[in-house]
C-alpha positions in Angstrom: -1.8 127.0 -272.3 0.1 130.4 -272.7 -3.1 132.4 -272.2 -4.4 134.5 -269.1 -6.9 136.9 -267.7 -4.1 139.5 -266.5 -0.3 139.2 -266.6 1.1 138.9 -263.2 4.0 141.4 -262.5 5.8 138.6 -261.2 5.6 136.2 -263.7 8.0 135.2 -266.2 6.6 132.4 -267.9 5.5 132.6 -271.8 1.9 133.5 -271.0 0.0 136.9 -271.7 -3.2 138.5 -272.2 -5.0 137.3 -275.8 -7.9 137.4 -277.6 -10.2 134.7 -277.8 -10.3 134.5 -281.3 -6.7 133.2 -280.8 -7.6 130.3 -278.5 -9.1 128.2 -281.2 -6.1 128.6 -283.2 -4.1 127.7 -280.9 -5.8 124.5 -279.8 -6.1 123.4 -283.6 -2.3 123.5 -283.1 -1.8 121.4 -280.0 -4.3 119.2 -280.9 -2.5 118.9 -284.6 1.0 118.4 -282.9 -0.6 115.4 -280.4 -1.5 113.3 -283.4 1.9 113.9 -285.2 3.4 113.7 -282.0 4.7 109.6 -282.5 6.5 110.9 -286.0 8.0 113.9 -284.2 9.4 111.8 -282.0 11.1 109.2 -284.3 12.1 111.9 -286.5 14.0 113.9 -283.4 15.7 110.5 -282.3 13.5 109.7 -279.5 12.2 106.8 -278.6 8.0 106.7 -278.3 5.6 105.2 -275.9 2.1 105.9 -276.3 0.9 104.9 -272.2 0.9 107.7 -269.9 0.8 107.7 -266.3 0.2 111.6 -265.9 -1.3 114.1 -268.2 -0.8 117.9 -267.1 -2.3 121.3 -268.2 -0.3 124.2 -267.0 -0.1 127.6 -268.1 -0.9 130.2 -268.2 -4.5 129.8 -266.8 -5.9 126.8 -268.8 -9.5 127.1 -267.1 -10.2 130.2 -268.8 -10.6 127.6 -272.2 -14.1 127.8 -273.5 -15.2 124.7 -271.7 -15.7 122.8 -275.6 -12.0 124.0 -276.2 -10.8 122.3 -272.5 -12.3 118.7 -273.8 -11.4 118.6 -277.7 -7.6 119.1 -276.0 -8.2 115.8 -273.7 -9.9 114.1 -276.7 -6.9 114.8 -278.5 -4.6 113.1 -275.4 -7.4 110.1 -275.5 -7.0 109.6 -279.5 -3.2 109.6 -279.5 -2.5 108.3 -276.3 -3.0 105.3 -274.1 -3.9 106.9 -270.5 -2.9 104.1 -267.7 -5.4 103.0 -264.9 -4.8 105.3 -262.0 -2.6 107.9 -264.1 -2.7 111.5 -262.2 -4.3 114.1 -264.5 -3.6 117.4 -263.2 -4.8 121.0 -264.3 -3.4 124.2 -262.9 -5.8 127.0 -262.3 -6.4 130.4 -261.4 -8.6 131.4 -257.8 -12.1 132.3 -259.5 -12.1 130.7 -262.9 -13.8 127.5 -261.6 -17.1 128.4 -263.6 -19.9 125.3 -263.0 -18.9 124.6 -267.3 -15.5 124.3 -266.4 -16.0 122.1 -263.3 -18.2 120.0 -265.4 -15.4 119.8 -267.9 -12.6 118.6 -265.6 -14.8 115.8 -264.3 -15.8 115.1 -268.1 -12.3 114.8 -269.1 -11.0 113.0 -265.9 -8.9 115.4 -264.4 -8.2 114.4 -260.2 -5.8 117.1 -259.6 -6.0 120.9 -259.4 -3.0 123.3 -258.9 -4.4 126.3 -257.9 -2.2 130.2 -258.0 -3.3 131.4 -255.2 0.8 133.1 -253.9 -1.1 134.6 -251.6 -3.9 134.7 -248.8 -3.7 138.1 -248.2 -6.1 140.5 -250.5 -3.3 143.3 -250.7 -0.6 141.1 -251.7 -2.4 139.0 -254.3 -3.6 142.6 -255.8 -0.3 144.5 -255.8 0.6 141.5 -257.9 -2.4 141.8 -261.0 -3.9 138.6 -259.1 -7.7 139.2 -259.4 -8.9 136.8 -257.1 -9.8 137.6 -252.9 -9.0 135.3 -250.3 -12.8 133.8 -249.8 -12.6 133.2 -253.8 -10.0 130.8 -252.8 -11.8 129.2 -250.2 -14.9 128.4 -252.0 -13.0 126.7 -255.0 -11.3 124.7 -253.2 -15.2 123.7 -251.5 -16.3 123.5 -255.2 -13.5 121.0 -256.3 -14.3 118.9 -253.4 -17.5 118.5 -254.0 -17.1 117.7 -257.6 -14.7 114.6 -256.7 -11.6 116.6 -256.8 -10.2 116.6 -253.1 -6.1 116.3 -254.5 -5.9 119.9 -254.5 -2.2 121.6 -254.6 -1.7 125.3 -253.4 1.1 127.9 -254.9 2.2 130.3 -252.4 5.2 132.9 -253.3 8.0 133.8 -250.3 8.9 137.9 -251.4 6.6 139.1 -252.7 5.5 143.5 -252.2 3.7 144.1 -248.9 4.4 140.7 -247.7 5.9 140.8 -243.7 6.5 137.7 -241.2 3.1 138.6 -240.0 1.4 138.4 -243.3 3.4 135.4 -244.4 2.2 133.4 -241.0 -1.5 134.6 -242.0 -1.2 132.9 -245.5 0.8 129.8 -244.1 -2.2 129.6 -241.3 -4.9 130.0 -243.8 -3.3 127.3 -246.5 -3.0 124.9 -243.3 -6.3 125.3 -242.2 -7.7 124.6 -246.3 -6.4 121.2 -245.7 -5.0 120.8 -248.5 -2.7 117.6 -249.9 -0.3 119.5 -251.9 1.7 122.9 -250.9 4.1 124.4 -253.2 6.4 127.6 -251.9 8.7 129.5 -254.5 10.7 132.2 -253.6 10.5 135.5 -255.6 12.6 135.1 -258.6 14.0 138.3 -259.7 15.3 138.6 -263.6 14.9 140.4 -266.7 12.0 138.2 -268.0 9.2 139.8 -265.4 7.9 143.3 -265.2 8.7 143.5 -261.4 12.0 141.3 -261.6 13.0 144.2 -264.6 11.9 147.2 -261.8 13.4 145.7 -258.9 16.7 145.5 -260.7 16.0 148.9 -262.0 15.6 150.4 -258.6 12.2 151.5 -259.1 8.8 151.8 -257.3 6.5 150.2 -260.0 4.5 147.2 -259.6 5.4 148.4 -255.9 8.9 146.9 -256.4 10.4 149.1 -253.2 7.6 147.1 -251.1 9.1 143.9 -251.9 11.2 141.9 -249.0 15.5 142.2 -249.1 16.8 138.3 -249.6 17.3 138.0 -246.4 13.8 138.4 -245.1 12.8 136.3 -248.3 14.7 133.2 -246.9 13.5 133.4 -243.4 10.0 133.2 -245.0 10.8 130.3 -246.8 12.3 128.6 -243.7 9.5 129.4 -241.6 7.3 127.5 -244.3 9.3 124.6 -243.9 8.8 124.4 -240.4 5.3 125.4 -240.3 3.8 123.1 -243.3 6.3 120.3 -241.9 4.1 120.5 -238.4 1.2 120.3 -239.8 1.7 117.2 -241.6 3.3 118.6 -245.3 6.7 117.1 -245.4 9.1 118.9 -247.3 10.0 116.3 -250.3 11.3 118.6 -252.9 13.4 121.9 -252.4 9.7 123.8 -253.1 7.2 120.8 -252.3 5.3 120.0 -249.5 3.0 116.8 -249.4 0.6 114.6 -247.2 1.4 110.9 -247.2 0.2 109.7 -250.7 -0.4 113.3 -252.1 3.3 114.1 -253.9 2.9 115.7 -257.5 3.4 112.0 -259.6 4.1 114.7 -262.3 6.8 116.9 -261.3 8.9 113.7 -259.9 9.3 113.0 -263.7 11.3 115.6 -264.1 13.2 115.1 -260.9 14.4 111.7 -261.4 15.1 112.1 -265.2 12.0 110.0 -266.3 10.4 110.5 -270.2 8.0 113.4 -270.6 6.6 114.9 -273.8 5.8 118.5 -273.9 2.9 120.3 -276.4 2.4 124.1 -276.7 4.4 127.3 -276.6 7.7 126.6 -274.7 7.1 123.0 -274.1 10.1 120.9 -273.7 10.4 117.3 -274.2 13.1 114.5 -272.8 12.9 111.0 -274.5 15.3 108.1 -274.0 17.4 108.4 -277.3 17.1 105.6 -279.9 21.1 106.6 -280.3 23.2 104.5 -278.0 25.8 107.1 -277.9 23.4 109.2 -276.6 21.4 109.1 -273.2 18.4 111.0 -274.6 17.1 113.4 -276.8 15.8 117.1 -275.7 13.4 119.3 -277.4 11.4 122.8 -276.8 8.7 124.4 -279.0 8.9 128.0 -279.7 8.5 130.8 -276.9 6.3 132.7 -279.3 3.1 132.4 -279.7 2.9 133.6 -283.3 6.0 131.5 -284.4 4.2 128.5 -282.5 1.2 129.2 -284.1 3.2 129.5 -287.4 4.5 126.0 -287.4 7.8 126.9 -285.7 10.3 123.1 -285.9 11.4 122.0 -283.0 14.7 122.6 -281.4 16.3 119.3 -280.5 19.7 118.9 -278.3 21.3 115.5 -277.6 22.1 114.4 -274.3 25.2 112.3 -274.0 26.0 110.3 -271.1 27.9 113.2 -269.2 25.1 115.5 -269.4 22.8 113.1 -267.9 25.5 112.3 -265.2 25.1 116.1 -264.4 21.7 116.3 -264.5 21.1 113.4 -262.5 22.9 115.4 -259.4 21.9 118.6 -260.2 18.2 117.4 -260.8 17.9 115.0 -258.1 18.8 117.0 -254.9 15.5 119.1 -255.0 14.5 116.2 -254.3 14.7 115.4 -249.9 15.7 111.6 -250.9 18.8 113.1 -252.7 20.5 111.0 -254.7 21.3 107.5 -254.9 25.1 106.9 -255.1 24.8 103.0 -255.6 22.3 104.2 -258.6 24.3 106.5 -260.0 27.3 104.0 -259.9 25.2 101.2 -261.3 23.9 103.2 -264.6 27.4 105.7 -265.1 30.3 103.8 -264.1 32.4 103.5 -260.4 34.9 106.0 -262.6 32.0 108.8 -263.0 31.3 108.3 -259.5 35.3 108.7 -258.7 35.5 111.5 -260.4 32.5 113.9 -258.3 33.8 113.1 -255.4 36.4 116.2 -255.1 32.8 118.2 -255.9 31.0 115.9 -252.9 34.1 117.2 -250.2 33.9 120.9 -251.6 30.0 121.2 -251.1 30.3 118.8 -247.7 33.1 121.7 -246.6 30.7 124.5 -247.0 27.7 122.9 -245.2 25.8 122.6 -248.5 25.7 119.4 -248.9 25.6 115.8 -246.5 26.2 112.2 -247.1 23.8 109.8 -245.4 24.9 106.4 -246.0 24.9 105.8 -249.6 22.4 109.0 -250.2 24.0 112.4 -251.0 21.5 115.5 -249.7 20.8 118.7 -249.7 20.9 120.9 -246.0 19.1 123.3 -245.5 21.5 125.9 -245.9 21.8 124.4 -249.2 18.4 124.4 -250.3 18.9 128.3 -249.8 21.9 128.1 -251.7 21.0 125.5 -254.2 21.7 127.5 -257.5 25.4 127.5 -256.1 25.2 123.6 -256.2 24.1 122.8 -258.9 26.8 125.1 -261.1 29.1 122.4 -259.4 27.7 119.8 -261.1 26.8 122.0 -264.9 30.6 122.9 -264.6 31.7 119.5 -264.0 32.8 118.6 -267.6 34.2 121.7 -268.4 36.4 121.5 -264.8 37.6 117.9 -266.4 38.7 119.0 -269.7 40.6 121.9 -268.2 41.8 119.2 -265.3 43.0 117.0 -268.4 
């Protein structure tokens, strides 16, 4: 749901500031692409299965939908879709668009898990950033989801961002402990050409209060001291940017992790189905990034996945993950040959203290977390490195 009240300076998702008069439009789309959704699929190569075990909303800011607009989209998932008993339904949200229609809607439409943008406690921080919420806003939706039957609650904080200081980073971290909240999410502050203050910073310029934000280094001793903190208090680190209570870890983003079939609907939505190809492994495919070519009726772009790509992506993926990976897995579904021929990659990354091998686990440390971009180029290179070794 590519639509929001303000654009964060930050943020580099498709998402922007619309009309309302668009919203409908748009939701005719989704809602149109849901029920064509098992033809897409065998037309793309991918194989279909209509039961879901987690449904999720993201955005954008989907809770500023009309509240009518939030439930003809879940209608749409109930019509098309076979929702499994249990299945984790999640909606992201923004601090202060809980409105008692929109609360009434999530219960209406089942949703038992709210991701809410805070990236920050403090008021300064969150407003050098366009957020418009305060820190008592925060406070008192996470009171209102609780006492609508909605106590799986995840938090977003950002490491780097303008303003921010070990100080005021140990006043957010004290104040997200103290919400008691299941879920925890810390990014670092990514800095590209697709955010207003990524496109500043790079610049060398003061806008957006880009000469406020943190140098790298400061930026990774905040994200360490999260790890320690959160993993005090209870919130073990299970994913390079995800902290959980026992029972509470995102059902959702563990899909993506560990490779398992998704189905994407919107503006830059991507898909992965198990391919009905046997010389494939699966079948990828994105929507457009453009809301007007979306809209439009945009095709989809589909790439195949052949076996070596999903070799690679089974490393590259799987160590944000704490568990690692599973070497005897990996073995069973590629081959004892695949797994031969990483292990020249395993040595390099052991010899640089990014990587460790537990038993029959491979892992990140925590210098590698830090450093896990570097790591995974490893394993997107490996092909390439083979047919120049050959």
């Amino acid at each position: 749901m590519p639509f929001c009240r303000t654009k964060c300076t930050y943020c580099n998702f498709a998402s922007d500031v619309f009309s309302k008069a668009v919203f409908r439009k748009y939701v005719d789309r989704v809602c149109n692409d849901l029920e064509s959704a098992q033809a897409s699929c065998q037309r793309l190569g991918g194989r279909f299965e209509p039961e879901v075990d987690s449904i999720y909303l993201g955005g954008g800011t989907p809770t500023i939908l009309e509240a009518g607009e939030f439930e003809r989209l879940f209608a749409a998932v109930s019509q098309n879709f076979h929702e499994t008993s249990g299945a984790e339904v999640t909606v992201e949200c923004a601090p202060g668009t809980l409105t008692p229609a929109m609360l009434d809607a999530l219960q209406a439409c089942g949703v038992n898990r709210v991701s809410l943008g805070v990236q920050s406690f403090i008021d300064e921080e969150a407003r050098a950033i366009g957020r418009l919420h305060r820190r008592d806003t925060v406070f008192t939706d996470i009171e209102n989801l609780r006492a609508a039957g909605i106590p799986n609650i995840s938090v977003d904080l950002i490491a780097g961002l303008p303003h921010q200081t070990t100080e005021s980073w140990g006043k957010s971290l004290d104040q997200v402990i103290a919400s008691g909240v299941p879920h925890v999410s810390v990014y670092m502050l990514e800095v590209d050409e697709d955010s207003r203050l990524g496109r500043e910073l790079i610049a060398g310029g003061t806008r957006y209060h880009a000469h406020l934000v943190p140098d790298e280094n400061l930026t990774a001793e905040l994200y360490e001291s999260a790890c320690e903190r959160l993993e005090e208090a209870g919130l073990r680190q299970y994913e390079i940017s995800n902290f959980a209570r026992p029972g509470s870890r995102s059902r959702h983003n563990l899909k993506y992790w560990t490779r398992q079939p998704y189905l994407g609907f919107g503006v830059d939505a991507h898909s992965m189905l198990e391919a009905i190809d046997p010389e494939l492994d699966a079948v990828r495919f994105a929507t457009s990034d453009s809301l007007e070519k979306y809209v439009g009726g945009e095709a989809l772009a589909r790439t195949p996945v052949t076996h070596q790509n999903a070799l690679e992506e089974t490393f590259f993926l799987g160590l944000r993950l704490s568990d690692g990976v599973d070497l005897a897995g990996v073995s069973s579904k590629f081959g004892e040959n695949a797994l031969a021929g990483l292990r020249p990659t395993f040595a390099e990354l052991q010899s640089l203290g990014l990587v460790v091998q537990r038993e029959n686990r491979i892992q990140l440390t925590p210098r590698g977390r830090l450093l896990s971009n570097e790591v995974f180029e490893r394993f997107l290179n490996f092909e390439a490195a083979q047919r120049t070794a050959l």
